[in-house]
Each structure stands twice: as C-alpha cells, then as structure tokens.
Wavefront OBJ file of the C-alpha trace (Angstrom):
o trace
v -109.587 -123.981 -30.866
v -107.203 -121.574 -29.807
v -108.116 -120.033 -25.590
v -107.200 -117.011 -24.821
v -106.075 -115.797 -21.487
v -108.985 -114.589 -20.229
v -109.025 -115.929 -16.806
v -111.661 -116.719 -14.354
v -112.293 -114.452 -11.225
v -112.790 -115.922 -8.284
v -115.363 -114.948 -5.748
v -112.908 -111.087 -4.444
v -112.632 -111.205 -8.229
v -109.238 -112.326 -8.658
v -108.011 -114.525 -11.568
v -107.739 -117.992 -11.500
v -104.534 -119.984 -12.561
v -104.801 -124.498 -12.373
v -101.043 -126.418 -12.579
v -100.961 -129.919 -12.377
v -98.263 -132.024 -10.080
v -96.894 -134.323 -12.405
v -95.405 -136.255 -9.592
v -99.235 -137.439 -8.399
v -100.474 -137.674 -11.959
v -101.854 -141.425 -12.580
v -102.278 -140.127 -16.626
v -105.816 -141.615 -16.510
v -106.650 -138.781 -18.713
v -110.032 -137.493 -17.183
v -108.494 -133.638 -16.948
v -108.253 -133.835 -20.818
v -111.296 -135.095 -21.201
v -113.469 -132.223 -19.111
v -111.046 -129.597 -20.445
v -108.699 -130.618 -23.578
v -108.238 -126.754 -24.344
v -106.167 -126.609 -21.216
v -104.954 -130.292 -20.475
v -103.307 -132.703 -22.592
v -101.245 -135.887 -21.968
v -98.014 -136.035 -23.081
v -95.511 -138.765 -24.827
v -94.660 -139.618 -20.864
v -98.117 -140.591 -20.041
v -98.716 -137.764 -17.838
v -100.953 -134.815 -17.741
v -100.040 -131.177 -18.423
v -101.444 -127.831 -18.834
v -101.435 -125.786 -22.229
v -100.800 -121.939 -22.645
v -103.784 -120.023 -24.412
v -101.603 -120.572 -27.256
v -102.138 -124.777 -27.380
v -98.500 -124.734 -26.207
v -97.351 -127.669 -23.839
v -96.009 -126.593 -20.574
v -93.960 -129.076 -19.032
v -91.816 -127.124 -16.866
v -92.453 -127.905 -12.984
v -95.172 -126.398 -11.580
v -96.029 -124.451 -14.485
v -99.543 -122.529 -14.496
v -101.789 -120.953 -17.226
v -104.330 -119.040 -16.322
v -108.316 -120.415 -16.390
v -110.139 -119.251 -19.089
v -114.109 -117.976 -18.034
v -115.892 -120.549 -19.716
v -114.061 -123.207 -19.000
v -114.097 -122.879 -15.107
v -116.608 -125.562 -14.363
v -115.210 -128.467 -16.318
v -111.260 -127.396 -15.238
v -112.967 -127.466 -11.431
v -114.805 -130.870 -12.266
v -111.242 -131.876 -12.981
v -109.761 -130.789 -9.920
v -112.923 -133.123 -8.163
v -112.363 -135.843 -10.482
v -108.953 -136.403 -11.074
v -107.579 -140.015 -8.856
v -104.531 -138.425 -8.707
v -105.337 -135.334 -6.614
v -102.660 -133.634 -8.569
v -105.039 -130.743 -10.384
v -104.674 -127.280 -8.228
v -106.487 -124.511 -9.110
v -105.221 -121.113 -7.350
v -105.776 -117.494 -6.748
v -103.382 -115.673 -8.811
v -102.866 -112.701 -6.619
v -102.053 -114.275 -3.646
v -101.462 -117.998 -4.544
v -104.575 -119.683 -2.161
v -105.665 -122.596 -3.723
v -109.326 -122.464 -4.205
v -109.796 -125.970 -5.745
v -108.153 -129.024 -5.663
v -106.564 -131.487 -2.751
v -105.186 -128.357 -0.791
v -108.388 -126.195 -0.741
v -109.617 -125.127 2.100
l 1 2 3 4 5 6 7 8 9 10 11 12 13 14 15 16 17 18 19 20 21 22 23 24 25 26 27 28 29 30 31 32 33 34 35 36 37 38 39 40 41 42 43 44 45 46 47 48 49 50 51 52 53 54 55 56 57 58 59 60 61 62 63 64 65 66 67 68 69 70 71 72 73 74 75 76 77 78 79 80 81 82 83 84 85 86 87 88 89 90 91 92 93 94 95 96 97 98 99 100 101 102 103
C-alpha cells in the first residue's frame, strides 16, 4: 500500500510531519507495528520513516509528512515508543505537537 502525502492538520490546520531520532531508537519495533506505512526497521536494527513513496529515509532527521488516516496510530507511536525518539511536528513552524518534546 502505497501513502500519499496527504498530511494531517493539526488543530490551526497546519500539516503534520513525524521524524524519528535514531540516536534514542531501542528498535523494539512498536512504531512499525501501529503504522508500517510510515515506519520500518532497517538492516541496523533501528527505526525509520518512509516517504509516501515506501522509500526508506535514513538521512538524519529526515521527516515525511503524516498522512490523515494514519494520525492516531503514528501519535499512539509517539506515546508508545520506550525510546522517546518518535516526534511529530507542525510543519509550518516546526512545534512539536507529539512526542517527548511536546508541550
């Protein structure tokens, strides 16, 4: 299943975008279990995000945006993760809405 890049708004209606710290990541896996159209584990053990294309991104910090129907289980991931390590962020101005630095 291919996602597009039809992201989530958050509540002033701005798009979402998650990126995962690979430095915290444990690789227990429980990101690509809520949401394996966005995370996946690599060859290294550790979690990653995908493009809407299924494409790996392993650069640092890389994003991709959140696609509407996934929100819930990519913000269940942000909760669940043991790493603290999943940040989910306001596009336009970068405030992380969920995740270990959300306010």
């Amino acid at each position: 299943m291919t996602v597009r890049h039809q992201a989530e708004t958050g509540s002033e209606g701005d798009p979402l975008e998650v990126w995962i710290d690979q430095d915290l990541c444990t690789g227990d896996g429980i990101c690509a279990q809520y949401a394996p159209e966005v995370f996946e584990l690599d060859i290294d053990g550790l979690a990653y995000v995908k493009s809407g294309d299924d494409e790996l991104l392993q650069a640092p910090g890389a994003t991709t945006p959140v696609p509407l129907p996934l929100l819930r289980d990519v913000v269940d991931s942000a909760k669940e993760c043991p790493g603290d390590c999943i940040h989910v962020r306001r596009v336009s101005d970068g405030v992380e809405v969920y995740g270990p630095e959300a306010a």
